[in-house]
C-alpha positions in Angstrom: 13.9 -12.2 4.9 10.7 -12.1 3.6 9.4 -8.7 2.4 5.8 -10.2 4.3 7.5 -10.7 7.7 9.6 -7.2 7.1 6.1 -5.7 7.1 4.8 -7.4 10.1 8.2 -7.0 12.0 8.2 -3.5 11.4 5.0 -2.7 12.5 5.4 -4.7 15.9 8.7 -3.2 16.6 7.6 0.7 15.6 4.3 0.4 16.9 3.1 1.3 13.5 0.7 0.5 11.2 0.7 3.4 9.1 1.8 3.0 5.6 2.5 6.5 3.3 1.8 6.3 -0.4 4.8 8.5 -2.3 2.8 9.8 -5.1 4.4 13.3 -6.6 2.7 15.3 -8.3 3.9 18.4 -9.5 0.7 20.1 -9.7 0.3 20.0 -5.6 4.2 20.3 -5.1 5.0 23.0 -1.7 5.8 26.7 -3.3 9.0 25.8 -1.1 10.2 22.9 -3.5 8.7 24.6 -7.0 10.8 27.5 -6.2 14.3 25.4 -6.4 16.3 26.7 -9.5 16.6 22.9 -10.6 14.7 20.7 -12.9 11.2 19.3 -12.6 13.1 15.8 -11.9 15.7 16.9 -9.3 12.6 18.8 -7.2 10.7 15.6 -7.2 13.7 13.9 -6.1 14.7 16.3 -3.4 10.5 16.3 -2.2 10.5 12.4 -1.8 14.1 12.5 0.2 12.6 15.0 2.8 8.9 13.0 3.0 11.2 9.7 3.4 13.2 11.2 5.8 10.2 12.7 7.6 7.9 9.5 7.7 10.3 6.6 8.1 9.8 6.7 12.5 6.1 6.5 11.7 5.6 3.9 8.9 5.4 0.1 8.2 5.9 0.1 4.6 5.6 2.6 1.5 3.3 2.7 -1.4 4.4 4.0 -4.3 1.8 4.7 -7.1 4.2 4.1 -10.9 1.6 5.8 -12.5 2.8 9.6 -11.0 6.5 8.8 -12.5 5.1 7.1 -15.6 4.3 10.9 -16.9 8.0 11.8 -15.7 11.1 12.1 -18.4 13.4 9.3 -16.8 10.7 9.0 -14.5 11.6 4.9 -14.1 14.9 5.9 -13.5 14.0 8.3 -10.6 11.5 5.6 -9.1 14.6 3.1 -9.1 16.4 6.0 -7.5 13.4 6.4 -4.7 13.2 2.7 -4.0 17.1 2.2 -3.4 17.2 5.4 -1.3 14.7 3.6 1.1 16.2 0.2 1.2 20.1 2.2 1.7 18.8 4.6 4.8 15.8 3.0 6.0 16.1 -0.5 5.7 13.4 -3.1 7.3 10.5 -0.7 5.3 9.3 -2.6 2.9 8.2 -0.8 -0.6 5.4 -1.3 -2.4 4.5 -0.6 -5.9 0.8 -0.1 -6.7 0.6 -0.5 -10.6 -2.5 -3.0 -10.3 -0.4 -5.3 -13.0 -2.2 -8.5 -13.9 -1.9 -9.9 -17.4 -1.2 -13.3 -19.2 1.7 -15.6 -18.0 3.8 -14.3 -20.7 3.2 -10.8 -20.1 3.6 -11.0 -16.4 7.2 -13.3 -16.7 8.7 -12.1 -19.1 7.7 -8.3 -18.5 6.2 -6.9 -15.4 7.6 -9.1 -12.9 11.4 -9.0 -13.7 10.8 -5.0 -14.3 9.1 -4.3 -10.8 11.3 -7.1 -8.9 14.4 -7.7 -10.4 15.4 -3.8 -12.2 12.9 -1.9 -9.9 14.0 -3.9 -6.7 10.6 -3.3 -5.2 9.4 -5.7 -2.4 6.3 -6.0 -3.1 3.8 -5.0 -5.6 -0.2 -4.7 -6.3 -2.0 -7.0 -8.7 -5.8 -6.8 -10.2 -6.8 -10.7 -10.4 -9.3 -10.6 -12.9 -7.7 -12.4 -15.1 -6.8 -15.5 -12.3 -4.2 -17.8 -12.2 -2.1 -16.9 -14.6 -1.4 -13.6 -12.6 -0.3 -15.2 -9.9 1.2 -18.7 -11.6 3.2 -16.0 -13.3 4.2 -14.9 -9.7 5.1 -17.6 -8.2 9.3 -17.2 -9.1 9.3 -14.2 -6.1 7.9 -16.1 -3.2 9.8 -13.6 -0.6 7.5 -11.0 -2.2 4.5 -9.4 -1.4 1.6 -9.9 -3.7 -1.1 -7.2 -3.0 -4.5 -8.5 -4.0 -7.5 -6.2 -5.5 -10.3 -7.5 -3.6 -12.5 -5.3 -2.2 -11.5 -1.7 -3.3 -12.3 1.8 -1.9 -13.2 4.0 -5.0 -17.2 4.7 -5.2 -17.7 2.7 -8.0 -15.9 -0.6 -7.2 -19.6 -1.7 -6.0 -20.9 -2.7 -9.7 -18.2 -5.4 -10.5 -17.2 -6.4 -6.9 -20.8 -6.2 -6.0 -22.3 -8.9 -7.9 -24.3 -11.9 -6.5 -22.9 -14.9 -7.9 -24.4 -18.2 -8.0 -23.0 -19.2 -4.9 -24.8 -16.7 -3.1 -21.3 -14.8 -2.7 -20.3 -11.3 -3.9 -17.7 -11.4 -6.3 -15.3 -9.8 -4.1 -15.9 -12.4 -1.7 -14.8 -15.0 -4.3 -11.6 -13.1 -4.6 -11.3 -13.2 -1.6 -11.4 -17.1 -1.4 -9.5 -17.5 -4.1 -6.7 -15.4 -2.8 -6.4 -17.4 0.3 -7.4 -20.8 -0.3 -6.1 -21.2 -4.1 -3.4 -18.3 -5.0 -1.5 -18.3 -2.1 1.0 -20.8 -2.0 3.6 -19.1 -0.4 1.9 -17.2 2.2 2.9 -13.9 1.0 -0.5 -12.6 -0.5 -1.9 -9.6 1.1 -5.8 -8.6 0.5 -7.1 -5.6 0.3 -10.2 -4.7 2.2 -12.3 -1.4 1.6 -12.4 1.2 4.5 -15.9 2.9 2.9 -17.6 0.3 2.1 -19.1 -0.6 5.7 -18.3 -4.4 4.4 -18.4 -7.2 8.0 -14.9 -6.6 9.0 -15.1 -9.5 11.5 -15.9 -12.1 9.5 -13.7 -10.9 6.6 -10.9 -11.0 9.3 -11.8 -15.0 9.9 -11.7 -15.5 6.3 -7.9 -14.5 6.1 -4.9 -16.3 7.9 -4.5 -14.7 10.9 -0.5 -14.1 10.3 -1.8 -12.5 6.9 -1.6 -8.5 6.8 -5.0 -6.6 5.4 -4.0 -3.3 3.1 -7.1 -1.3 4.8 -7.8 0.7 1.9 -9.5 4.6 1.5 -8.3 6.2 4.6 -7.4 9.8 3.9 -8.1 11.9 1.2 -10.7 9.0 -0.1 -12.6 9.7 3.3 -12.5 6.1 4.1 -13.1 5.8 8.7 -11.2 4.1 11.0 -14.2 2.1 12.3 -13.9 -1.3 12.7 -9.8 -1.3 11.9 -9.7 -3.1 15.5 -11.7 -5.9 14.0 -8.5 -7.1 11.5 -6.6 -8.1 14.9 -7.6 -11.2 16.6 -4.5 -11.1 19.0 -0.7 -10.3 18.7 0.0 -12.2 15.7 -2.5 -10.5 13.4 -1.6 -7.2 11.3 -3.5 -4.8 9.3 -2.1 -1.6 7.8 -3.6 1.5 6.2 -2.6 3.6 3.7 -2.6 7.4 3.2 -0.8 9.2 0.4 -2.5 13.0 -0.2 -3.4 13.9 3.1 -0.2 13.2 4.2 2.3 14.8 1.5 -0.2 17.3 0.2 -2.0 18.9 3.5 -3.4 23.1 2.8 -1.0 25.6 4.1 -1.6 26.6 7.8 0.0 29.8 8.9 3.4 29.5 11.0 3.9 25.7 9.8 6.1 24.8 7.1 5.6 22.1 4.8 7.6 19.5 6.4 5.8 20.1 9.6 2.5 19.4 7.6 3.9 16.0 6.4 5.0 15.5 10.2 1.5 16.1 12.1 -0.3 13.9 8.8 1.9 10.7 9.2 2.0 10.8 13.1 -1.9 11.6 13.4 -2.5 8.4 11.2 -0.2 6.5 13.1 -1.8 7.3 16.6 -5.4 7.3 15.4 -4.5 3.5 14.2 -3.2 2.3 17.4 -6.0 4.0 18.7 -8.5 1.9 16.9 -6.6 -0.9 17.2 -6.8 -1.0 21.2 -10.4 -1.2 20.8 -10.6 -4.9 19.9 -11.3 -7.6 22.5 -9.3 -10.4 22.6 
């Protein structure tokens, strides 16, 4: 199957369309976990097992940012270890690796793709497209993958490239945008994503995507990004929009009388509700 349609499946079938980033950092670790007489490694490990087997219920998919096990010794090793844990006891939950990877056609065949796809076994991963076709060209031998797609990005200063008045009259994140679904995406497996904060016309970004294509609604969470306007990605039952949320959820403050895991528990489920919420809102 399709990593694409194991995203949408699972969020029809689970009612969710809450996806959890798995970014560990040892700095924000629970005292719980930092206490363990075992290695740095083996309490990361042992952190992402218990989030995984906290979250799975709630989530459509996973995004996992390389960068936090980059700075790990073995660190690709444990990510390997992470992904096959999820395809092994929760499988149907696609996995997602956000390394924003998008280089020349050699660089991309011969070096990211077969390291994220074929050694990492990942199902889907996100690219930056500035530097166009050959990112994707490069792609093109994993069509059952998903290709996440830069286009309109939540961090505060995304607004002086993505911006920019072109020409056409368009912002350059609206060529993206374009380009993504009228010239990269030849085997329907592109997903865009679309800022949360940026109070861009969700409506009419929604018309300008397949409706069978999922939106990665991005900045929800710790980037402060609102729910407003998610109901706008759905037209009707087809359509499929997720959102992604990776501090709030793993990293919560300590409340008195609640461990850790209870934190992680009330985070996922609150994102998940407060979704459907929003999504009930549309008309259709």
């Amino acid at each position: 199957m399709k990593s694409i349609e194991m995203l949408r499946n699972r969020a029809r079938q689970k009612n969710t369309f809450a996806c959890c980033g798995l970014d560990p950092d040892k700095s924000k670790l629970p005292q719980a976990i930092l206490k363990m007489d075992c290695s740095d490694r083996e309490k990361m490990y042992i952190f992402l097992k218990t989030v995984i087997e906290i979250t799975a219920p709630h989530v459509c998919a996973y995004k996992i940012q390389k960068a936090c096990f980059d700075i790990l010794p073995s660190g690709y090793n444990l990510l390997k270890e992470i992904i096959a844990y999820i395809h092994e006891k929760h499988p149907g939950i696609p996995v997602i690796i956000d390394c924003k990877i998008g280089d020349i056609d050699n660089t991309m065949e011969i070096f990211y793709a077969p390291s994220i796809f074929d050694r990492l076994k990942a199902d889907g991963v996100v690219v930056n497209p500035y530097m166009g076709d050959e990112v994707f060209t490069s792609l093109e031998g994993y069509p059952d993958k998903i290709v996440v797609v830069l286009v309109k990005t939540s961090n505060k200063g995304s607004a002086v490239v993505q911006d920019i008045v072109t020409q056409s009259g368009q912002k350059v994140w609206e060529v993206i945008l374009d380009l993504a679904m009228n010239r990269w995406d030849k085997h329907g497996n592109i997903v865009p994503v679309i800022s949360s904060t940026a109070g861009v016309d969700l409506q009419k970004v929604r018309q300008a995507i397949p409706n069978k294509t999922p939106i990665l609604f991005a900045g929800v969470g710790a980037q402060g990004g609102s729910y407003n306007g998610f109901e706008h990605l759905f037209t009707d039952e087809e359509s499929c929009a997720f959102a992604n949320s990776s501090r709030k959820i793993l990293y919560s403050p300590a409340e008195e009388g609640k461990s850790w895991q209870d934190l992680v528990e009330e985070r996922i489920t609150e994102l998940k509700n407060e979704l459907n919420v929003s999504r009930r809102m549309r008309s259709i």
